[in-house]
Residue, then its C-alpha position, 0 to 999 in steps of 0.5 A: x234495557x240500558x244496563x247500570x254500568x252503563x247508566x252509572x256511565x251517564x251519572x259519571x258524564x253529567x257530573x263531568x260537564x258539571x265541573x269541565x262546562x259549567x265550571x261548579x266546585x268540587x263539593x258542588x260536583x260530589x253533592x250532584x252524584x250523590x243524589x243521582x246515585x240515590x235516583x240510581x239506586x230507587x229506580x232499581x232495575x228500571x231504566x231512566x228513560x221508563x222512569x215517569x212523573x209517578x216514580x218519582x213522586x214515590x221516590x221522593x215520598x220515599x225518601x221524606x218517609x225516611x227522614x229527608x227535609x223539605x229543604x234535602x227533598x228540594x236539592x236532590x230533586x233539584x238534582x235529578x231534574x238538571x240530570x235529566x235536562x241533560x240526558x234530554x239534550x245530549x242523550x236523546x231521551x224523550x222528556x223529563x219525569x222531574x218537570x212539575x214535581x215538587x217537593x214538601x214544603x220546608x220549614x226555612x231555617x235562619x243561618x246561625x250567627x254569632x253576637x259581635x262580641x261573640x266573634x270578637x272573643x273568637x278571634x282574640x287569641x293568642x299567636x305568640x310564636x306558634x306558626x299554626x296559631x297564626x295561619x288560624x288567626x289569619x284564616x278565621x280574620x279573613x274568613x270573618x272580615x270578607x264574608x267567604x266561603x270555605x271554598x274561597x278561603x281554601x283556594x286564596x292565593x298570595x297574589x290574589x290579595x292586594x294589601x295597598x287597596x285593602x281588598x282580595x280577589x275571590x273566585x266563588x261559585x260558577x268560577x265567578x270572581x269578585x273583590x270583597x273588602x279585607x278588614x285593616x286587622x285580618x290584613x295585619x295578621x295576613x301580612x304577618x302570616x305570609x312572611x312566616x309562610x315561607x318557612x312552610x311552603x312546598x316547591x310549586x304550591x301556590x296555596x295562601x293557607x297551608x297545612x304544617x307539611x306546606x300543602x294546601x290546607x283542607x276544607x276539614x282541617x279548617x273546620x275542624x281548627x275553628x271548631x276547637x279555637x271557639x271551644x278554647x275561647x268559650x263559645x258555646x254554639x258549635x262554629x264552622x266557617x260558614x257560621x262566620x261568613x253569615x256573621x258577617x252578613x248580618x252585622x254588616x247589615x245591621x250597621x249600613x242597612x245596605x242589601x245589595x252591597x251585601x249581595x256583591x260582597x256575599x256573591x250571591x246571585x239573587x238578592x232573594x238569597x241575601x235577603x234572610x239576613x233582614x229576618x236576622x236583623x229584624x230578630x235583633x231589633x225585636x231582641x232590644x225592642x223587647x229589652x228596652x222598650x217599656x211596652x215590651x215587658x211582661x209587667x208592662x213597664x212604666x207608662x210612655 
């Protein structure tokens, strides 16, 4: 029997020709052996290689018993199932026990957005001479304006802006790169924000947002700066930067109506992915249909 040392081993293996192979970004990577850390621990003393269609099917019974979404159930499985196209193709196990199965149905939730007016009393903040006030400034316009990632937003470079063409150069998911539109008032602030960086700024870093130390700003920081920014400002709704990179799909969308213009700018690779964003449009439709339509009220309004 394959002990668990060395069965950690081929978690270790996989998660390292995820990030050295196909190239999926750190948070992508600590997702991947989570999961197959919980296959680790269902299967016990079992082996990989003995585990079949029914353990898994209990597993993952299991795990929904235990509270897990359809949509959580889908990810890990979706885990277990590339790991063992791996341990398949590299390792010379014999088949795949994840092949066919499938998780619960998941009840599909609509990314939370902002109004327009919400995202702009957002952003309408102070700077006066707070150097952090402006790298939050510049970080949440930019974020808001291009529709990126935290990831994304974390990673920019100087370099990778080109203010004369109003457009950034982005490194997304798969190491893809794309160039997205940056917005005449995020190019204000970041024109702003670079010159003042300097005050900042280690030797050898080459990171656009920095910390006050002059290091490469954290994922959590940024969260957790936005999430008082929007408390300071009055949004009710708990904002993270993803709420803004699904605001401005939806409001972009709202105002050109165009898809796949929105896919290329989001990066996604399927329209399918992009495509949640007509249920939101089509909810602020039915938001002024019902606000303005005579046949929409309740008391049935005035004859048309």
């Amino acid at each position: 029997m394959i002990s668990s040392n060395n069965q950690a081993g081929l978690a270790s293996s996989y998660v390292d020709h995820l990030a050295g192979e196909r190239r999926l970004s750190p948070l992508t990577c600590q997702s991947y052996a989570k999961d197959i850390a919980v296959l680790l621990k269902l299967a016990e003393t079992t082996s990989l290689e003995q585990l079949q269609v029914h353990h898994i099917r209990r597993f993952i019974a299991q795990l929904h018993g235990k509270g897990f979404s359809g949509r959580s159930l889908a990810r890990t499985l979706s885990a277990w199932r590339g790991f063992y196209k791996y341990l398949t193709r590299d390792h010379g196990h014999a088949s795949n026990p994840c092949a066919g199965v499938r998780p619960p149905k998941a009840t599909k939730a609509l990314p939370r957005t902002l109004s327009p007016d919400e995202a702009a009393k957002l952003l309408e903040f102070p700077v006066d001479n707070d150097l952090m006030a402006l790298r939050d400034k510049a970080m949440f316009e930019l974020c808001y304006s291009s529709g990126l990632r935290l990831a994304e937003l974390a990673s920019l470079k100087p370099e990778d802006l080109n203010f004369s063409e109003g457009t950034a150069r982005v490194t997304g998911k798969g190491g893809k790169t794309r160039i997205v539109p940056v917005g005449s008032r995020a190019a204000d602030v970041l024109k702003e924000w670079i010159k003042q960086r300097e005050i900042l700024v280690r030797h050898g870093e080459s990171a656009l947002f920095l910390s006050r130390y002059g290091k490469n700003i954290s994922h959590r920081s940024i969260g957790q700066r936005l999430k008082i920014q929007a408390s300071r400002q009055g949004i009710s709704t708990t904002v993270h930067p993803h709420v803004l990179r699904h605001s401005f799909a939806s409001h972009v969308l709202q105002s050109s109506g165009d898809l796949r213009a929105v896919q290329e700018m989001l990066g996604h690779s399927s329209i399918s992915t992009t495509q949640v964003y007509t249920h939101l449009d089509f909810q602020h439709l039915a938001k002024v249909y019902d606000a303005a339509h005579p046949r929409a009220k309740k008391n049935g309004g005035a004859p048309v």
